[in-house]
C-alpha positions in Angstrom: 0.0 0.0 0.0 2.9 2.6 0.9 4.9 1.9 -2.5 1.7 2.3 -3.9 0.5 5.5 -2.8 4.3 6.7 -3.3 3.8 6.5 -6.5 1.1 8.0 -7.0 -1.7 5.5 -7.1 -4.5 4.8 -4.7 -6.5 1.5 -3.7 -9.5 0.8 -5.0 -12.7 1.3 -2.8 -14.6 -2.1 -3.7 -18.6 -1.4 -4.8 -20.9 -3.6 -2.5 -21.5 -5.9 -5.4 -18.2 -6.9 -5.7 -17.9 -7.5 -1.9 -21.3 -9.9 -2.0 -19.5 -11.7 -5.0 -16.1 -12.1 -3.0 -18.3 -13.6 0.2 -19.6 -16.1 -2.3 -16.4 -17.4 -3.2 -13.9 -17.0 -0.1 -14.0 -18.2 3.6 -15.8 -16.2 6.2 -12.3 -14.5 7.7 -11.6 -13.1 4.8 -10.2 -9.4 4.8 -13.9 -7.8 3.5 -11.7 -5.0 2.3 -9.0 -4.0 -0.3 -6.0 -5.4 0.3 -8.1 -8.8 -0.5 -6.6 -10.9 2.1 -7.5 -14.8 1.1 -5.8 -16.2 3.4 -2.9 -18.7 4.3 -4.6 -21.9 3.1 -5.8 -20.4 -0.3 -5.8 -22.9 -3.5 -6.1 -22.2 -6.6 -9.4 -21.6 -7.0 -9.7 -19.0 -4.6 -7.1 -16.9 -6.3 -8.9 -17.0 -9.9 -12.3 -16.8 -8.7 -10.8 -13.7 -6.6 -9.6 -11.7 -9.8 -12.8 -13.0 -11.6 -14.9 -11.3 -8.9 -12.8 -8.1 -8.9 -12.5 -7.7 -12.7 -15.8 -5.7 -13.5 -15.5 -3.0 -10.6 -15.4 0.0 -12.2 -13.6 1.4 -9.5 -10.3 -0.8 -10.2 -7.8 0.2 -12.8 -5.9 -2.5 -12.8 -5.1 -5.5 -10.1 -2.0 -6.8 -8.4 -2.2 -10.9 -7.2 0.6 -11.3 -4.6 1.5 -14.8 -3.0 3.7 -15.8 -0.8 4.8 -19.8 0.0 2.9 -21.3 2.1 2.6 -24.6 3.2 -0.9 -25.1 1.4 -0.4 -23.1 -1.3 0.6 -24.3 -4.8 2.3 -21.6 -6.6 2.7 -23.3 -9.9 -1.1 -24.3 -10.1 -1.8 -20.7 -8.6 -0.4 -19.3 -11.4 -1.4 -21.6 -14.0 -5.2 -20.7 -13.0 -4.4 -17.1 -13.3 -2.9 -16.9 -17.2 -6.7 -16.8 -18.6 -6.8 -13.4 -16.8 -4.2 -12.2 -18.3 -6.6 -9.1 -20.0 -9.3 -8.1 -17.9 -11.3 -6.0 -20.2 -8.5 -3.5 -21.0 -7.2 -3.5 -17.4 -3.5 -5.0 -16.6 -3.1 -8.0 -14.4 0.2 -8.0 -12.4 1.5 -10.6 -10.2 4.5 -11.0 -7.2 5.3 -14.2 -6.6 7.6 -14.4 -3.6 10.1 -16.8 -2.4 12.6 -16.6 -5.0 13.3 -20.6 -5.9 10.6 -22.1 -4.4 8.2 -20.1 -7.1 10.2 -19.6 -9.7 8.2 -22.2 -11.9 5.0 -20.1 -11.0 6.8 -17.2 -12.5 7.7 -18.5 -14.9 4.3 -19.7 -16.0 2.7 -15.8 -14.9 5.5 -14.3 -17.7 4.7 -17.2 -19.9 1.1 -16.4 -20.1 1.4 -13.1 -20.5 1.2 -11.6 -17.0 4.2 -9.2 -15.8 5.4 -11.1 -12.2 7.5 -9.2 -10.3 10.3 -10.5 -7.3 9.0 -7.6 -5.0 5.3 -5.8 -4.4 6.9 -2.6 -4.8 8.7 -3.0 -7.8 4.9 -4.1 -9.7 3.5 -1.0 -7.9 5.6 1.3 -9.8 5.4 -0.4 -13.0 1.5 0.2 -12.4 2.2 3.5 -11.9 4.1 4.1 -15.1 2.0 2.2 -16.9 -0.9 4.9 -16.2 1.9 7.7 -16.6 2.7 6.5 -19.7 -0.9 6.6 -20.9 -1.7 9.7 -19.4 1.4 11.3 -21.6 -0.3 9.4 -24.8 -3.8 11.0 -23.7 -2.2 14.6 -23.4 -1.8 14.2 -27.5 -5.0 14.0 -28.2 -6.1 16.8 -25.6 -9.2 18.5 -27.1 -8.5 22.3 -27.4 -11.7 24.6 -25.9 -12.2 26.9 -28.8 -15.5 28.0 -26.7 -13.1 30.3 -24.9 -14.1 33.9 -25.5 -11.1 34.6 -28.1 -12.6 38.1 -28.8 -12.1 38.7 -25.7 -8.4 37.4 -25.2 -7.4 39.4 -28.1 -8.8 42.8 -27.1 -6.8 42.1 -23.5 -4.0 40.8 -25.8 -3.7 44.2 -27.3 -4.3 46.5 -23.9 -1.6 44.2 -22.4 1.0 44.6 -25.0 0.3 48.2 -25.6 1.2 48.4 -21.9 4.4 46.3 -21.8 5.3 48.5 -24.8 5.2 51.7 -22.9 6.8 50.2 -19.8 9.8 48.2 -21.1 10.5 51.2 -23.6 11.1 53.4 -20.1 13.7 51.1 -19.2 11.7 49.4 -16.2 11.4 46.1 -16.0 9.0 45.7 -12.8 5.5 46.5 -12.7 3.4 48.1 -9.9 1.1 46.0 -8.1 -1.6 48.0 -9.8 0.1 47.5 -13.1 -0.1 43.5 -12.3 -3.5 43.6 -12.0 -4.3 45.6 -14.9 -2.4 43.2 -16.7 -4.7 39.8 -15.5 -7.8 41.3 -15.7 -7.4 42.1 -19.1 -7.5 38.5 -19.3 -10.4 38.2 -17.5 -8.6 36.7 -14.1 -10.5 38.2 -11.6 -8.5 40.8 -8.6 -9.4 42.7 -6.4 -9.7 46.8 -6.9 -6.7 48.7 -6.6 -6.8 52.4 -6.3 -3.5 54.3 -7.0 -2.7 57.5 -4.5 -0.2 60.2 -4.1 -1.1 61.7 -0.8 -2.3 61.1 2.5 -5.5 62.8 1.6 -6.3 61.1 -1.6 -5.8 57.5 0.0 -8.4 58.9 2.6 -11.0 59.9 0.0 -10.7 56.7 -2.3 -11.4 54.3 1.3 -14.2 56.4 1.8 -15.8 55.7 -1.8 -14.8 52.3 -1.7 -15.9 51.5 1.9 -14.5 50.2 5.0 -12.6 48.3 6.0 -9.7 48.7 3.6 -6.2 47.5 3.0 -3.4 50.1 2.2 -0.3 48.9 0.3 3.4 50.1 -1.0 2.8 51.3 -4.8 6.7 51.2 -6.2 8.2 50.4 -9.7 11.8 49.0 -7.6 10.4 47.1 -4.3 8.9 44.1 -4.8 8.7 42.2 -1.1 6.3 45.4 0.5 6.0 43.5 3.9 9.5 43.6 4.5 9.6 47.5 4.5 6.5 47.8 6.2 4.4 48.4 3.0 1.0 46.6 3.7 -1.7 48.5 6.4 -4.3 46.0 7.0 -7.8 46.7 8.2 -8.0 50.3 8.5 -11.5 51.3 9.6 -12.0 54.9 9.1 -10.3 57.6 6.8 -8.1 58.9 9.8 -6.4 55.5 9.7 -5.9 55.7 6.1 -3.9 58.5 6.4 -1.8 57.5 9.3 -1.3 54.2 7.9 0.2 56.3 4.4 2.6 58.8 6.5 3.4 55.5 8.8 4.5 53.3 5.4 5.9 56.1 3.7 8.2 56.7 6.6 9.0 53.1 6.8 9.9 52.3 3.5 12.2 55.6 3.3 14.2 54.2 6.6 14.3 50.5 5.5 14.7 51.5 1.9 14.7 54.5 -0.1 12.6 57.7 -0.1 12.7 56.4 -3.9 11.2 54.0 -3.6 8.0 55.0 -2.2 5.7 56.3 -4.9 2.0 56.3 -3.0 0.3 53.8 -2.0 -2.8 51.7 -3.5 -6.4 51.6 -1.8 -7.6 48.3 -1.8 -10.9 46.8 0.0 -10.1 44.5 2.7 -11.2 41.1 1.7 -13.1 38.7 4.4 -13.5 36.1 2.0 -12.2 32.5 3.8 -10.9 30.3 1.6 -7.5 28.2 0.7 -4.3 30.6 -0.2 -2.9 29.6 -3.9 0.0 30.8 -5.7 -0.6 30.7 -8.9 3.0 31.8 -11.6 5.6 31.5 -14.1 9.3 31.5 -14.9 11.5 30.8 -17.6 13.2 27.8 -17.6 16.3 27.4 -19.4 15.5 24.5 -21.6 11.8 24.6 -22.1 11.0 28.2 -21.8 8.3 29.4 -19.5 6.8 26.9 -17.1 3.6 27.2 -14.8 3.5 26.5 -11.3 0.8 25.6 -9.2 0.7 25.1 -5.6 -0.6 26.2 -2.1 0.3 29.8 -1.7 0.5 32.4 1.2 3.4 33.0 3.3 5.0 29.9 3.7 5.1 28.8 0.7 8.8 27.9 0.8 8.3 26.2 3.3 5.4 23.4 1.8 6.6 23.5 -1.0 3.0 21.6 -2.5 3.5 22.3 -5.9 3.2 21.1 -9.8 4.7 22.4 -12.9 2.8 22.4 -16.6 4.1 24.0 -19.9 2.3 26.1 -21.2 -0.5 27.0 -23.0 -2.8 24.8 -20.8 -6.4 22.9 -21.7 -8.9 21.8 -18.9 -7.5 18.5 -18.7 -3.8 19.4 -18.4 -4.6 22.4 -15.9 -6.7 19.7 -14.2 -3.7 17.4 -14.0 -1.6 19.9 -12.3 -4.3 20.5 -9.9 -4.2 16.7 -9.1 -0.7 16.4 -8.2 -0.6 18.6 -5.3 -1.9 18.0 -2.1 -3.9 20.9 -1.7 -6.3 19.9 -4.3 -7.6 17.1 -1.8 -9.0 20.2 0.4 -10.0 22.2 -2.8 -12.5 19.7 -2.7 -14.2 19.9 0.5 -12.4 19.4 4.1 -13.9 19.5 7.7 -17.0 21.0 6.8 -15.7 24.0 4.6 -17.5 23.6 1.0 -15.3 22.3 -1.9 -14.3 25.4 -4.3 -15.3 25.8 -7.9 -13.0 23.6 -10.1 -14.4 24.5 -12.7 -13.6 28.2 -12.3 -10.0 27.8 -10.9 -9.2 25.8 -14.1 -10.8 28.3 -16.2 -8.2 30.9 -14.6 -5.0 28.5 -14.8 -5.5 28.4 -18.8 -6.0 32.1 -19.3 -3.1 33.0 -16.8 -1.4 30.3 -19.6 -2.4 31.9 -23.0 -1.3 35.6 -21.1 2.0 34.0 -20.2 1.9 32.4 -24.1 1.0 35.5 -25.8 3.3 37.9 -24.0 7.3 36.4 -23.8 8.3 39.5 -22.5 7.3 38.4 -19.0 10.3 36.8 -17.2 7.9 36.3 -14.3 4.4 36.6 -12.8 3.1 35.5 -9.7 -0.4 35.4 -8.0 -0.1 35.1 -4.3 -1.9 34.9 -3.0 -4.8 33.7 -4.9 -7.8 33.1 -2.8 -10.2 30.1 -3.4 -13.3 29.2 -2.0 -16.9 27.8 -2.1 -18.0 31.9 -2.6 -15.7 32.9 -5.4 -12.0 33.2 -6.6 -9.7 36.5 -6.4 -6.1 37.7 -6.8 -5.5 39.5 -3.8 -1.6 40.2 -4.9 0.2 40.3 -7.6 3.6 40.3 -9.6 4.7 40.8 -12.8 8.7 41.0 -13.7 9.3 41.6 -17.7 12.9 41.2 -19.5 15.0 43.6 -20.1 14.7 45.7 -23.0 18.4 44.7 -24.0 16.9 41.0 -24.5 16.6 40.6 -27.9 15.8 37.0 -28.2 12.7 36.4 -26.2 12.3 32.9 -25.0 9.9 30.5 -26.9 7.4 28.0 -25.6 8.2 24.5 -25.5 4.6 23.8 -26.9 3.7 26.0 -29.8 0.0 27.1 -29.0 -2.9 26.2 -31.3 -3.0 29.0 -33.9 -6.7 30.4 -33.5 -5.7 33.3 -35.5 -6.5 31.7 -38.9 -9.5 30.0 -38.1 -12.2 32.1 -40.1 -16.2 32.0 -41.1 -15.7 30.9 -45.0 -19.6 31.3 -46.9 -20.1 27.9 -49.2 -23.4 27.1 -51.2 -24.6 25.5 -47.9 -23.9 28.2 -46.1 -21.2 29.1 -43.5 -18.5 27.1 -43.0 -15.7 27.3 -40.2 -12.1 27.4 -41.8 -9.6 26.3 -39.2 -6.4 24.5 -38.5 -6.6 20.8 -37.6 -6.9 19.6 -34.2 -6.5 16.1 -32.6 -9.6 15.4 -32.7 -10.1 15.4 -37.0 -8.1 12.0 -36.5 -11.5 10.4 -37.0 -13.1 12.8 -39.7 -9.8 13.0 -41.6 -9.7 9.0 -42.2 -13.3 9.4 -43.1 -12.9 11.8 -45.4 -9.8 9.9 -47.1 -12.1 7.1 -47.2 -14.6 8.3 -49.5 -12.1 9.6 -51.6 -10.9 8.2 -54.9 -7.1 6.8 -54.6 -4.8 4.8 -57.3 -3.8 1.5 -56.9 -1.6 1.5 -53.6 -1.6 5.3 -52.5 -4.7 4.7 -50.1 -3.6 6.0 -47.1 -6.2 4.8 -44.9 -5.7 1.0 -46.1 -4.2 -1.0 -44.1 -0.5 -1.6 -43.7 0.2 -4.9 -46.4 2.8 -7.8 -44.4 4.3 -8.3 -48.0 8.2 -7.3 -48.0 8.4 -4.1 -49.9 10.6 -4.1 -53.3 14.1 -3.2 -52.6 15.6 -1.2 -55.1 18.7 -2.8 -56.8 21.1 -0.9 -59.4 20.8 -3.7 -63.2 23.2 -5.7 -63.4 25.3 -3.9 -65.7 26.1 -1.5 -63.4 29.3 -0.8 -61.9 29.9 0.7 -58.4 31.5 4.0 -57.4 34.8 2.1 -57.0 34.6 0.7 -60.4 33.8 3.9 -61.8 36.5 6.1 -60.1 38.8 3.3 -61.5 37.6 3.5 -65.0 38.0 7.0 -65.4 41.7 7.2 -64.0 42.8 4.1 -66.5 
């Protein structure tokens, strides 16, 4: 069970059908649970009727038959009852047999009919595992590509945020403002909080009035990005004569653990309530395969957790979805000790914009959102980061996986009426064999026939020929 869930995998919660079938055919003290204990004195039978009453649960991937000598236990005929399992309706059968020479016949038998049997448990656990890895990794080919995503949409925030990046990098700064960060995601419709930029004491005042206590106050500067460590965050201010204490308090602050530089106002935020789960949601360019998204628990610590999962961009549902799974944090996304489960939907919805922004714009070296607040009532950036490359870079880095180029799909008018022009996805497979089906083909240029076991025609110079050697020769006699 512990190699198991090392790897990755889980055990399989039996259905209540299964367990009536597995009372039928085992002895009273049997474990009534996964692991399926059968006991010391099992025979043969018990073993195959075992697998036969497991195969059709449609909570079991795939099954693992471990034996052990025993003084009742034949592991040659054991395994000789097991070989007409070897495919359970397209789920693997592995085996351990332990007790090195005193089952090696049984293993051999396992192998010889066509079931993998391993020395060790552990070592058929993480074969398992790669086995659904390696899948997975085939699935991620044929990923279907949403083009229900509001691409108008994308592209109007595509321009705003290059026009912006423009303007910045061309000043020679390479760090946004917190407010500039925001700007930036909720052009691509990644939902933050508002952020109101001010120059004085008084204005800060008069923008928490409109916007309604309580409020947050925090550092706005182009050169410090870690505001807590220079006293640059004011939370829960309550009335406008906090505001503007809280400004000349931080503005003091950052010009004795900084610069007076590098304080340039402050932004008015509303202070949020909203309970949920902390998630840092970000990029960074990796050397070899360009930018890279993380996912993970967020907050303060989170160094310290250190619950993440990488993806290369641009995502889909199902890969953003994938990411989610391998963290830990995604258990409690779900639902945990009576807090409701947050909407998957949504946060996966974010992850693959936050992608196509990251896609669309390689001038960003880095962006972060953290933290990024989930929970049953909603989702919201509550801070966030955004670090471009110098303008001296000339050679921008590339992603690894060249997005799906929606820009040449197009509305084309035919007799029948409209038609949608657009590149091919992995999903034609199907329609594309069709459609070469029904097609006319010569003799032997049918690319949709099947593949002919007859040894192709080698190509052989006539007889009369002479080879290079020959030739060199001939002309120097």
């Amino acid at each position: 069970c512990d190699a198991l869930a090392q790897s990755g995998g889980v055990l399989a919660e039996l259905q209540p059908a299964t367990l009536e079938k597995l009372n039928s055919v085992l002895p009273l003290a049997w474990s009534h649970a996964n692991p399926i204990d059968v006991l010391g004195d099992a025979n043969a039978s018990h073993y195959a009727t075992s697998l036969e009453a497991i195969a059709d649960d449609p909570n079991c991937d795939g099954f693992l038959v471990i034996l052990t000598p025993q003084a009742m236990t034949a592991p040659s005929e054991c395994a000789r009852a097991l070989t007409k399992y070897a495919s359970i309706a397209g789920k693997p059968v592995l085996a351990s047999w332990m007790g090195g020479p005193d089952v090696a016949e049984g293993a051999k038998l396992l192998r010889e009919g066509g079931i993998p049997c391993y020395a060790y448990p552990d070592m058929a656990c993480r074969t398992f595992n790669y086995m659904h890895e390696y899948r997975a990794n085939l699935q991620s080919n044929y990923e279907r590509i949403n083009l229900q995503v509001d691409i108008g949409r994308l592209s109007a925030g595509k321009a705003e945020v290059s026009e912006r990046i423009s303007r910045i990098r061309g000043s020679g700064r390479c760090l946004l403002t917190e407010a500039e960060s925001k700007q930036v995601l909720r052009a691509y419709g990644i939902p933050v909080t508002d952020c109101e930029v001010c120059a004085t004491p008084e204005e800060a005042g008069s923008a928490a009035e409109q916007m309604g206590f309580p409020v947050v106050l925090k550092l706005n500067s182009t050169t410090i990005t870690h505001k807590f460590d220079v006293g640059g965050v004011k939370l829960n201010l309550q009335s406008r004569h906090d505001v503007e204490n809280a400004f000349k308090e931080m503005k003091e602050s950052v010009s004795r653990l900084a610069s007076p530089q590098g304080f340039e106002g402050a932004t008015v935020q509303p202070m949020i309530s909203l309970t949920g789960f902390e998630i840092i949601l970000g990029s960074s360019v990796d050397p070899q395969l360009g930018p890279v998204v993380l996912f993970g628990m967020g907050g303060s610590l989170v160094e310290v957790f250190k619950d993440s999962s990488l993806g290369l961009p641009p995502l889909n549902a199902n890969l953003a979805r994938r990411m989610l799974q391998e963290t830990k944090i995604f258990t409690a996304l779900k639902g945990v000790r009576g807090m409701k489960g947050v909407d998957i939907s949504a946060l996966i919805d974010i992850m693959v914009r936050f992608s196509v922004l990251i896609v669309d714009h390689p001038e960003i070296a880095e962006c972060d959102i953290n933290p990024l607040v989930a929970s049953s009532n909603g989702i919201l950036a509550l801070d966030a980061r955004v670090l471009l490359h110098d303008r001296v870079v000339r050679e921008l880095p590339t992603p690894a996986i060249r997005p799906y180029p929606h820009q040449y799909a197009f509305a084309h008018e035919v007799a029948s009426g409209v038609a949608t022009v657009r590149p091919v996805l992995p999903q034609d497979e199907e329609r594309m064999l069709g459609f070469y089906s029904q097609a006319a083909w010569p003799d032997g240029l049918d690319p949709t026939a099947p593949v002919s076991d007859e040894p192709l025609d080698v190509c052989r110079l006539p007889s009369s020929a002479t080879s290079p050697a020959d030739r060199r020769a001939g002309a120097t006699s």
